[in-house]
VOKE-46609 format. One record per atom (N, C-alpha, C, O): residue number from 0; residue in three letters; x, y, z. Coordinates in steps of 0.001 Angstrom, whole numbers. Each point is the difference from the previous one (the first is absolute). Layout:
% VOKE-46609
+-------+------+---------+---------+---------+
| milum | dopa |       x |       y |       z |
+-------+------+---------+---------+---------+
|   NUM |  Ala |       X |       Y |       Z |
...
+-------+------+---------+---------+---------+
This chain:
% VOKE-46609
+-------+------+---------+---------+---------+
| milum | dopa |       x |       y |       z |
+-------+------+---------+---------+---------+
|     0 |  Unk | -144544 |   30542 |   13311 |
|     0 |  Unk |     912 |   -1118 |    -185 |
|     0 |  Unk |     -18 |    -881 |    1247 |
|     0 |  Unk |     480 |     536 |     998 |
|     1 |  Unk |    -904 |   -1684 |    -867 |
|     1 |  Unk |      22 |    -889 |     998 |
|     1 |  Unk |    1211 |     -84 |     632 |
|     1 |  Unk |    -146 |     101 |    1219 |
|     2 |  Unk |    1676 |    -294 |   -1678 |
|     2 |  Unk |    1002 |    -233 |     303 |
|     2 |  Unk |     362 |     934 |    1513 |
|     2 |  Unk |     267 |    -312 |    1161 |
|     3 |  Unk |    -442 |    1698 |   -1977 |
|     3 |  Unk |    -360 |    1050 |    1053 |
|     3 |  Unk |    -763 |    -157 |    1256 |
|     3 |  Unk |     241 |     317 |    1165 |
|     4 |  Unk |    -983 |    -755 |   -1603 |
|     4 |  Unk |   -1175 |     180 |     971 |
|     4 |  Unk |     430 |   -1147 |     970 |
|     4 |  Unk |    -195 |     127 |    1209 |
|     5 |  Unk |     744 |   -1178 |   -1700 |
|     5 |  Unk |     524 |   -1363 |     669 |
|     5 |  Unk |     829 |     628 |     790 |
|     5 |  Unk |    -610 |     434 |     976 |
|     6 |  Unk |    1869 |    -158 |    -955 |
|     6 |  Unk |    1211 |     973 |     551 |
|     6 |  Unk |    -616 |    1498 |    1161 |
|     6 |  Unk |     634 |     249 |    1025 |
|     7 |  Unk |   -1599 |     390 |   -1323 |
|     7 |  Unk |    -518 |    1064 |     643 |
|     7 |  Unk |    -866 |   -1282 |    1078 |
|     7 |  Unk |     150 |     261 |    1194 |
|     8 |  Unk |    -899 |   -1404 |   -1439 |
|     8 |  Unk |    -415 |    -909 |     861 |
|     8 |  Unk |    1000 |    -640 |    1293 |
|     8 |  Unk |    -187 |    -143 |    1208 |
|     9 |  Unk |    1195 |    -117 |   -2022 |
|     9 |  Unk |    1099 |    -589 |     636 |
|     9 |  Unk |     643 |    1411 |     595 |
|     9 |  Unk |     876 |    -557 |     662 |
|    10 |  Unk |    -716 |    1584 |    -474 |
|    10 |  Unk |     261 |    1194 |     599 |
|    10 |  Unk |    -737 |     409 |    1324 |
|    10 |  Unk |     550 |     267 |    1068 |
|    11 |  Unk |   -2214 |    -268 |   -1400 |
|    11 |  Unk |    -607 |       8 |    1275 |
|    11 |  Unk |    -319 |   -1101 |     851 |
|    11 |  Unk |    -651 |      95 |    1040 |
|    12 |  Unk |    1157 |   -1199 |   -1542 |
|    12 |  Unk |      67 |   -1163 |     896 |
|    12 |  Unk |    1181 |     346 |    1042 |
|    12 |  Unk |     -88 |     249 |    1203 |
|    13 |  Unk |    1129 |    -307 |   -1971 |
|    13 |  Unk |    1341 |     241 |    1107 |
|    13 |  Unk |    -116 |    1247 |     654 |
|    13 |  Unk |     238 |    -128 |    1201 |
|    14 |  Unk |    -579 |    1559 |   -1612 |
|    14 |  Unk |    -563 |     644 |     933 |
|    14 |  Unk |    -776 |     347 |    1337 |
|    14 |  Unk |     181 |     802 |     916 |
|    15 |  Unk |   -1341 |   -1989 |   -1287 |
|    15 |  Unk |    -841 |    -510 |    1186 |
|    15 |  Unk |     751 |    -698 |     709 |
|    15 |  Unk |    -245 |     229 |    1185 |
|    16 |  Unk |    1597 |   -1488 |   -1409 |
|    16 |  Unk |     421 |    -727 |     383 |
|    16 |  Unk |     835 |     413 |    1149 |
|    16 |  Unk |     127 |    -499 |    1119 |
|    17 |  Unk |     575 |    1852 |   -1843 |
|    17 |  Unk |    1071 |     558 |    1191 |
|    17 |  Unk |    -648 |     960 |     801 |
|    17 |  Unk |     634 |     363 |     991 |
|    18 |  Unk |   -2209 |     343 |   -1258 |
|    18 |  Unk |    -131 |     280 |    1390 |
|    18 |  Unk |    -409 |    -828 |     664 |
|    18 |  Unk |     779 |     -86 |     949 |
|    19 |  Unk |   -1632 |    -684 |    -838 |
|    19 |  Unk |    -254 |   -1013 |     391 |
|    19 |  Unk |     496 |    -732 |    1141 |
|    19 |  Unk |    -508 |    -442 |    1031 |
|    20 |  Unk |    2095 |     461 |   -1736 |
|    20 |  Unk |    1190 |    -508 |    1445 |
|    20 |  Unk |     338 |     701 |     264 |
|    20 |  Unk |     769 |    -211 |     938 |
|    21 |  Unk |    -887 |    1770 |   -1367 |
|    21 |  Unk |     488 |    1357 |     552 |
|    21 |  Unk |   -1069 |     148 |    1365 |
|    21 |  Unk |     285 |     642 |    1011 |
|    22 |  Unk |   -1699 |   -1463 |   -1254 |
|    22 |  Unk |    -867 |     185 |    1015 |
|    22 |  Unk |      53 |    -856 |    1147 |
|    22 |  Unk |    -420 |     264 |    1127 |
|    23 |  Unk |    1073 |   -1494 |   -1588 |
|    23 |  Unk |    -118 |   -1011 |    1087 |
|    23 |  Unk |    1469 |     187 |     633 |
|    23 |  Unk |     213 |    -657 |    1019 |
|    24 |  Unk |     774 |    1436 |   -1479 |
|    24 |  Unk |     821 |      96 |     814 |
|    24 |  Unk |     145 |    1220 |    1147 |
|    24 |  Unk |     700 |       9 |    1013 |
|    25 |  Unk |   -1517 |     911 |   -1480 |
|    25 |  Unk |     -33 |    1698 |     370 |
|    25 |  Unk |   -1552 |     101 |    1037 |
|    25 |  Unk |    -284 |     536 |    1071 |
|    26 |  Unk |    -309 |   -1212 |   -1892 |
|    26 |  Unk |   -1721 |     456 |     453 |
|    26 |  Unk |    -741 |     803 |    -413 |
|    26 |  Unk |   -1221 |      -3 |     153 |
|    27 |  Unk |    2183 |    1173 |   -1008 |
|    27 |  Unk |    -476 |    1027 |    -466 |
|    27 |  Unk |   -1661 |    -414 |    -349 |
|    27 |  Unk |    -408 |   -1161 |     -34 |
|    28 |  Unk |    -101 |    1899 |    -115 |
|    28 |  Unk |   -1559 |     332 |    -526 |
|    28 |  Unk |      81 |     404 |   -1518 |
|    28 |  Unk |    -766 |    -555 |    -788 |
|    29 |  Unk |    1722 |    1562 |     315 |
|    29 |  Unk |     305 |     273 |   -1389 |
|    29 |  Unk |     515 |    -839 |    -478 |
|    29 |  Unk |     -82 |     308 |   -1189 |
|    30 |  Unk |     676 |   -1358 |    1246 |
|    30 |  Unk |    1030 |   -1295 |    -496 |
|    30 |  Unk |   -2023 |    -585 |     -36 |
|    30 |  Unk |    -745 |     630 |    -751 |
|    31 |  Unk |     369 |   -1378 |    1303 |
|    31 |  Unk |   -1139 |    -523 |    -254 |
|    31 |  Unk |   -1010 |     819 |   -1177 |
|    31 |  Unk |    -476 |    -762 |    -842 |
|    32 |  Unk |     236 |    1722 |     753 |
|    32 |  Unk |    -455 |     806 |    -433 |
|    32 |  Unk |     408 |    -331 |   -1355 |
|    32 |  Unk |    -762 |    -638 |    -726 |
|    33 |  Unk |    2132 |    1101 |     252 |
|    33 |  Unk |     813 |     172 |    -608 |
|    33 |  Unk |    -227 |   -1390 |   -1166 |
|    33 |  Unk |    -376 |     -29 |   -1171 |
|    34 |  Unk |     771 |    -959 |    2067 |
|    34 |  Unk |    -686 |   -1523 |    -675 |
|    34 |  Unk |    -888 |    -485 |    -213 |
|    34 |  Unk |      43 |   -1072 |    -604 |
|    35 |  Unk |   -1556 |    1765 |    1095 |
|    35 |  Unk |    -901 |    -564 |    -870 |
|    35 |  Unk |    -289 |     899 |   -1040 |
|    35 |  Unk |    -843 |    -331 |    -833 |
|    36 |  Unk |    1716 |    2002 |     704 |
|    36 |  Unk |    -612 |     539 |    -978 |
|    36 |  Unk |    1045 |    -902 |   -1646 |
|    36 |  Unk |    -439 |     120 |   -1143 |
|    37 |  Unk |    1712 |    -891 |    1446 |
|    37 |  Unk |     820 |    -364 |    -722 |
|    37 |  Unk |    -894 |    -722 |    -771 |
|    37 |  Unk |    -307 |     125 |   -1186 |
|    38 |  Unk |    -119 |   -1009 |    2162 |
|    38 |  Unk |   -1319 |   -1558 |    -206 |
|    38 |  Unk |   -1100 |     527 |    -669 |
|    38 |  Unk |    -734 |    -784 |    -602 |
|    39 |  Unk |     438 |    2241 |     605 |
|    39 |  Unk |   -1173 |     443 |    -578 |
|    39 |  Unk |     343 |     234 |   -1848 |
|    39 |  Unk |    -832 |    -124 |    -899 |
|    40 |  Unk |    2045 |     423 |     775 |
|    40 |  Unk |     867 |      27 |   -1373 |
|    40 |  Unk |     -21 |   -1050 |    -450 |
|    40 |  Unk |    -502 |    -260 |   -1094 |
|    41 |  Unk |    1143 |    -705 |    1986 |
|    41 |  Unk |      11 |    -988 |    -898 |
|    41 |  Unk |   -1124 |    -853 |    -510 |
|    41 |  Unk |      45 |    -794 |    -940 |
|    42 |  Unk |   -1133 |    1109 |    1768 |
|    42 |  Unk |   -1414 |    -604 |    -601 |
|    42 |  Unk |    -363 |     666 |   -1428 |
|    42 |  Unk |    -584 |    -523 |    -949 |
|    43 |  Unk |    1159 |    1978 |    1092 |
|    43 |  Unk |    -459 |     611 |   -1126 |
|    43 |  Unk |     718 |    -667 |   -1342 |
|    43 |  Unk |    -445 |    -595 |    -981 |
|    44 |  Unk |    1802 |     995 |    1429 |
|    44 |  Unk |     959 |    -607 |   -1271 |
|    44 |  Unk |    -355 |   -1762 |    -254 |
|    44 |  Unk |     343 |    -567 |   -1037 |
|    45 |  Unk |   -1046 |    -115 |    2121 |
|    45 |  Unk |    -184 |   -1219 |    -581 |
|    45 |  Unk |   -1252 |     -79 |    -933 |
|    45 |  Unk |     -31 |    -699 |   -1012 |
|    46 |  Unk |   -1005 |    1487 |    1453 |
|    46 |  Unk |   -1549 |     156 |   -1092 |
|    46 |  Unk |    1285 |     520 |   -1463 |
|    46 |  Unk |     419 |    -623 |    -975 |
|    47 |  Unk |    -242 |    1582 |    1331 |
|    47 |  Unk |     912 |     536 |   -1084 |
|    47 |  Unk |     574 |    -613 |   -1362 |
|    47 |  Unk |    -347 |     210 |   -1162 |
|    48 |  Unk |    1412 |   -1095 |    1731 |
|    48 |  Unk |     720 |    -762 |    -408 |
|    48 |  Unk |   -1371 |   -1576 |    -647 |
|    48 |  Unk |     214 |    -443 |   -1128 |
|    49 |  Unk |   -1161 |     -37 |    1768 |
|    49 |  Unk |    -636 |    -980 |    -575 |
|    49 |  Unk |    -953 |    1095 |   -1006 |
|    49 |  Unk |   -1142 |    -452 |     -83 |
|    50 |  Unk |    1211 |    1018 |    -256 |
|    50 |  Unk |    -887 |    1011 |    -981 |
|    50 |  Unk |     684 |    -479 |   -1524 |
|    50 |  Unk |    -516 |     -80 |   -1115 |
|    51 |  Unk |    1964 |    -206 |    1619 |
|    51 |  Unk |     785 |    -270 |   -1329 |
|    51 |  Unk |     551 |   -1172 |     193 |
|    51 |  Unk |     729 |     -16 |    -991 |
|    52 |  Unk |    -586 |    -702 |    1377 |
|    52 |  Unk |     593 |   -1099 |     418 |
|    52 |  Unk |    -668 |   -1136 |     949 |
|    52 |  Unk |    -273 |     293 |    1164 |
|    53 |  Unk |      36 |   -1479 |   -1628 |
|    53 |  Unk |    -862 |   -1102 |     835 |
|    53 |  Unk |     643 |     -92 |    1427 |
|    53 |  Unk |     951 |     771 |     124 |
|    54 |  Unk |   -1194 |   -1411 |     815 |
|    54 |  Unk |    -162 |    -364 |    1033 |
|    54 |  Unk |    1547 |   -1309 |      40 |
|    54 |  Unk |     712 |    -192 |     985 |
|    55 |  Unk |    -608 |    -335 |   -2018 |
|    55 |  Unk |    1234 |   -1050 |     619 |
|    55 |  Unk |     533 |     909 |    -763 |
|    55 |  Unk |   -1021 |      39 |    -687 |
|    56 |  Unk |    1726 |     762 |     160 |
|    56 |  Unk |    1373 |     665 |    -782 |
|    56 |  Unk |    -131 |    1633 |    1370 |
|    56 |  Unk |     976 |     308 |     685 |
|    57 |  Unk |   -2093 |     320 |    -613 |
|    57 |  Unk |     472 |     799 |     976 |
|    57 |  Unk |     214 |    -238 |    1064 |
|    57 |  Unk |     526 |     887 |     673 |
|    58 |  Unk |    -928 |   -2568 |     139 |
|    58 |  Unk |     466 |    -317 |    1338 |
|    58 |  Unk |    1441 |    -729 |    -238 |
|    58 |  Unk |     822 |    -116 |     909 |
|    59 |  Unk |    -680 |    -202 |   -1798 |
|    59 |  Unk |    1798 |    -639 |    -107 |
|    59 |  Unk |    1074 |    1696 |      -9 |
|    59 |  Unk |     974 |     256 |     708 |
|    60 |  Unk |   -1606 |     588 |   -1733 |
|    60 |  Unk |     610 |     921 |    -288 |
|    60 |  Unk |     317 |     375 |    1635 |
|    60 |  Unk |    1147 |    -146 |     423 |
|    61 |  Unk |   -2062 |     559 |     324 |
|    61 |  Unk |    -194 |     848 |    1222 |
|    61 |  Unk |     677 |   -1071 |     902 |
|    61 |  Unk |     997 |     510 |     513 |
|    62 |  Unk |   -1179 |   -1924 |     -91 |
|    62 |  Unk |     901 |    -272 |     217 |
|    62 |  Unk |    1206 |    -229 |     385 |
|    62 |  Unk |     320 |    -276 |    1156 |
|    63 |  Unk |     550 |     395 |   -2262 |
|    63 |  Unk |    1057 |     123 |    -577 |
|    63 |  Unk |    1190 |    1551 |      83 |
|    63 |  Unk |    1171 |     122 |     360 |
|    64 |  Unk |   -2324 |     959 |    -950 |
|    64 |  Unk |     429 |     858 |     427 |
|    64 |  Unk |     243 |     178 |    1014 |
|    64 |  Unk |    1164 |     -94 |     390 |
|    65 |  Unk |   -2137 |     406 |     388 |
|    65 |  Unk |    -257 |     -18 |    1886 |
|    65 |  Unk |    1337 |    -718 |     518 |
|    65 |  Unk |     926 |     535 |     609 |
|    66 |  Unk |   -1046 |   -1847 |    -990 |
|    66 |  Unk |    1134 |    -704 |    1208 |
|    66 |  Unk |    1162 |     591 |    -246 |
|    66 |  Unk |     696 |     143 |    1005 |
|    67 |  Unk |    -117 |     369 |   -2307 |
|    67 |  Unk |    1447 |     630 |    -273 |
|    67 |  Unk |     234 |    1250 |     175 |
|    67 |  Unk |    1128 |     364 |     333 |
|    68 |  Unk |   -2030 |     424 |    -501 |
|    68 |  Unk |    -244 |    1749 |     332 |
|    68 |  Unk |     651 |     -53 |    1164 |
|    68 |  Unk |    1035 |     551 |     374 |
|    69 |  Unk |   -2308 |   -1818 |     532 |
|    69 |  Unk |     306 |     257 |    1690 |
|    69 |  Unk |    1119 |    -144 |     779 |
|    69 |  Unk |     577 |     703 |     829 |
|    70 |  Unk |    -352 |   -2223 |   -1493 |
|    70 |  Unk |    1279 |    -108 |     494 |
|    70 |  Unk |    1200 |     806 |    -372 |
|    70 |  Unk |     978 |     -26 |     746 |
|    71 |  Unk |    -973 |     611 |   -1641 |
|    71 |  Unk |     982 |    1361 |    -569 |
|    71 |  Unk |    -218 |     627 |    1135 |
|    71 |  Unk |     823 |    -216 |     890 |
|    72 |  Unk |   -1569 |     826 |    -697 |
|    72 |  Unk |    -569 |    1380 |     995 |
|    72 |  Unk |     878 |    -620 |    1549 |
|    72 |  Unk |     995 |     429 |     585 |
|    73 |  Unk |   -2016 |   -1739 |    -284 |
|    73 |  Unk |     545 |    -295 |    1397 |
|    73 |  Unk |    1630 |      -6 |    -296 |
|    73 |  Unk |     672 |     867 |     559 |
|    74 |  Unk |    -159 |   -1627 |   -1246 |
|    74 |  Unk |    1061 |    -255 |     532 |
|    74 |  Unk |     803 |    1628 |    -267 |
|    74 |  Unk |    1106 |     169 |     512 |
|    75 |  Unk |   -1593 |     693 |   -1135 |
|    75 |  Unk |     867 |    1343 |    -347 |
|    75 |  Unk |    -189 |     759 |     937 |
|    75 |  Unk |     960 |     521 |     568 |
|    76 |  Unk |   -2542 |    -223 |     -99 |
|    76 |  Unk |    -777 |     837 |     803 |
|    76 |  Unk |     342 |    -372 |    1420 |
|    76 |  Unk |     806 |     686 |     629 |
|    77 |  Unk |   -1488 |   -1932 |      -6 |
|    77 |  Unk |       3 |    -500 |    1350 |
|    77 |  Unk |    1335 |    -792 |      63 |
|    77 |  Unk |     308 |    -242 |    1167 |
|    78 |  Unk |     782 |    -344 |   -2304 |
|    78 |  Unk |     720 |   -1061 |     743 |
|    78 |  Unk |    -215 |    -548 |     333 |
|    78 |  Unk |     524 |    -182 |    1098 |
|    79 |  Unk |   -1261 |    -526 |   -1428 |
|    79 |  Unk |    -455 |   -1418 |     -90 |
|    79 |  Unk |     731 |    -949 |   -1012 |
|    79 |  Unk |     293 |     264 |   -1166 |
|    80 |  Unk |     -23 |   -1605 |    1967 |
|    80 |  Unk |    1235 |    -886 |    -325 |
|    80 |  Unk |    -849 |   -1714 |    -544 |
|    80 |  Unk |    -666 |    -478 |     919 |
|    81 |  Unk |     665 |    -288 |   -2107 |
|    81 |  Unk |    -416 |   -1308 |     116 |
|    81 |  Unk |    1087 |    -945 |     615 |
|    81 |  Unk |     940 |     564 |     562 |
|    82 |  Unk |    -949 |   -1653 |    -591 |
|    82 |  Unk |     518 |   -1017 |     969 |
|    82 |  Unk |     760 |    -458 |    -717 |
|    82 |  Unk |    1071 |    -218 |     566 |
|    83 |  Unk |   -1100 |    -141 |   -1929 |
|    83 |  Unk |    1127 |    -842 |    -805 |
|    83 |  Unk |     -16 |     685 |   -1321 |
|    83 |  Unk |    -695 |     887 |    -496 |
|    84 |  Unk |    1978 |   -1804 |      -8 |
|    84 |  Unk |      40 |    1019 |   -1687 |
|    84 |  Unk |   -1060 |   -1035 |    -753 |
|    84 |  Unk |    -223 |     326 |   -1166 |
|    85 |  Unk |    -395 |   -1389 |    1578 |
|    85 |  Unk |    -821 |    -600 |    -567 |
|    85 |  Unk |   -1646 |    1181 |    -156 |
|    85 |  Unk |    -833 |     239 |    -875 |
|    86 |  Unk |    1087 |     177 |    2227 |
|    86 |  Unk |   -1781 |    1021 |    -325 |
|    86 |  Unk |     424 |    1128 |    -828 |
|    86 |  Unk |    -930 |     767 |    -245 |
|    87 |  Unk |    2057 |    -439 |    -258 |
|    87 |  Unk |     658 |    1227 |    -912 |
|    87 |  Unk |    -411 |    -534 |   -1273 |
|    87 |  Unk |    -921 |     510 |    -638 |
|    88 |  Unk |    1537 |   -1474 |     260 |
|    88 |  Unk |    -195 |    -646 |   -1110 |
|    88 |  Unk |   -1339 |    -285 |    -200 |
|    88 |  Unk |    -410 |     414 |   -1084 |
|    89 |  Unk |    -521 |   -1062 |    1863 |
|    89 |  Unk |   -1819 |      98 |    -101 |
|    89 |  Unk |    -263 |    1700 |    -655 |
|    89 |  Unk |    -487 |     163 |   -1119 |
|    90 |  Unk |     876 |     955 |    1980 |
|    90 |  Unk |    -191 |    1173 |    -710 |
|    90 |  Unk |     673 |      55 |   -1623 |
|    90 |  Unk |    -812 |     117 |    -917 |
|    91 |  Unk |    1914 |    -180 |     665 |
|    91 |  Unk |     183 |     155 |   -1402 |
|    91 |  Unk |    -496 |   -1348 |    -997 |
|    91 |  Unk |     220 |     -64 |   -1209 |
|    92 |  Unk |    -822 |    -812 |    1892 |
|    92 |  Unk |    -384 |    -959 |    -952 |
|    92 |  Unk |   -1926 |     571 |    -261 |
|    92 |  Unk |    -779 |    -260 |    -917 |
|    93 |  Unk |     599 |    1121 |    2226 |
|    93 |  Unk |   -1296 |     876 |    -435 |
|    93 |  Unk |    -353 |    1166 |    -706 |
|    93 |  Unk |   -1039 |     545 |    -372 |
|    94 |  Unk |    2562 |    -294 |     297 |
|    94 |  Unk |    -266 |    1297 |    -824 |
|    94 |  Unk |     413 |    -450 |   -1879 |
|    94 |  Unk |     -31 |     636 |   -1053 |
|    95 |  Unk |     288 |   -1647 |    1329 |
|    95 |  Unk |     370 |    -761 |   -1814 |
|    95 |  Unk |   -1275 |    -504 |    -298 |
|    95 |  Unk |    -474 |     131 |   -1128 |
|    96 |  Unk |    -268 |    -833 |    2257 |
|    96 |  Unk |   -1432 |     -96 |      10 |
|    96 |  Unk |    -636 |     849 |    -435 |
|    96 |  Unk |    -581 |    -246 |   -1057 |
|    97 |  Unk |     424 |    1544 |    1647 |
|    97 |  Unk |    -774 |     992 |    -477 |
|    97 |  Unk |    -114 |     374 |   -1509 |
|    97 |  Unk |   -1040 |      78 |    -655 |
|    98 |  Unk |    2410 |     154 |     204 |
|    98 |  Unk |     271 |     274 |   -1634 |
|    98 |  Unk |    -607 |    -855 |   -1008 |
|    98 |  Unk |    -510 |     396 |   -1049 |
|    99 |  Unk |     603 |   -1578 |    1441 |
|    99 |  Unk |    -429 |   -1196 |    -606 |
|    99 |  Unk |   -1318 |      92 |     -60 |
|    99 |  Unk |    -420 |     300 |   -1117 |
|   100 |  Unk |    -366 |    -455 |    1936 |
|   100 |  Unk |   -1748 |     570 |     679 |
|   100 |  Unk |     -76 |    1018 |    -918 |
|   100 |  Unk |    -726 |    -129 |    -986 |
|   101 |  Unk |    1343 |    1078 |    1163 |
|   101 |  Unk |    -951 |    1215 |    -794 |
|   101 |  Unk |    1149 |     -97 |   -1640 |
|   101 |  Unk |    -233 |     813 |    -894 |
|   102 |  Unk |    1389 |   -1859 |     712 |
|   102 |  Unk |     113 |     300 |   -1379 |
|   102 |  Unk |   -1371 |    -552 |   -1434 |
|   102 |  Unk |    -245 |     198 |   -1190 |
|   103 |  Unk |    -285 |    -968 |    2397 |
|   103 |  Unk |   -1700 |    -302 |    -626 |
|   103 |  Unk |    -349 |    1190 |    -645 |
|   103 |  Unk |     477 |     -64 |   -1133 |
|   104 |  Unk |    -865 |     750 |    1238 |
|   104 |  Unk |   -1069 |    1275 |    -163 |
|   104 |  Unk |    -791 |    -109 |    1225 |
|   104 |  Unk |     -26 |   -1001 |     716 |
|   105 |  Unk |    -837 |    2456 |    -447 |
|   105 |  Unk |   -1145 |     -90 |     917 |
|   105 |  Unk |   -1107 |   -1124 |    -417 |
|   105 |  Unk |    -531 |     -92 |   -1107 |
|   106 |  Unk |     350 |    -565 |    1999 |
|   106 |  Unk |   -1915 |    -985 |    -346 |
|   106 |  Unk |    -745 |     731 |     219 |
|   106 |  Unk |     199 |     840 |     878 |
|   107 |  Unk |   -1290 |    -879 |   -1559 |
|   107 |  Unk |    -839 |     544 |    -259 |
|   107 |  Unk |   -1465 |   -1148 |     625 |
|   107 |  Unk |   -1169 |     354 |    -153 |
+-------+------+---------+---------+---------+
């Protein structure tokens, strides 16, 4: 199921993402490590995901997902804060986006 595979994409993206700054803040060697094996997933889940799904519906999907997953995560995980209720509202006007996007069906 592409959808899946979109979401498991958007999973090892933000994975890679937070070690990543887990690396640039720490130095760790495993935080680096850690993020390119995330980056190595998500290459997979992206072949993956275009197996069933074209190239503009799984890069909107991924996307989409990605930016709201993450920002879920940061702001739950790290506390991380946006600047106005205007960039709040950009998030829930992306996640009505999303529904809309995939109330299409998958493209093929």
């Amino acid at each position: 199921m592409s959808t899946l595979n979109i979401f498991l994409l958007a999973i090892a993206e933000i994975f890679g993402d937070f070690k990543f700054k887990n690396y640039a803040r720490t130095g760790l060697n495993v935080d680096l490590f850690s993020g390119f094996v995330g980056y190595g997933f998500t290459i997979y889940f992206l072949i993956k995901s275009l197996k069933t799904g074209n190239i503009l519906y799984v890069n909107g999907m991924w996307d989409g997902m990605s930016a709201i997953l993450e920002s879920i995560a940061a702001f739950c995980i790290l506390g991380e804060r946006l600047n106005s209720s205007s960039q709040y509202i950009g998030l829930v006007l992306m996640i009505v986006g999303l529904f809309i996007f995939h109330a299409g069906g998958i493209a093929y």
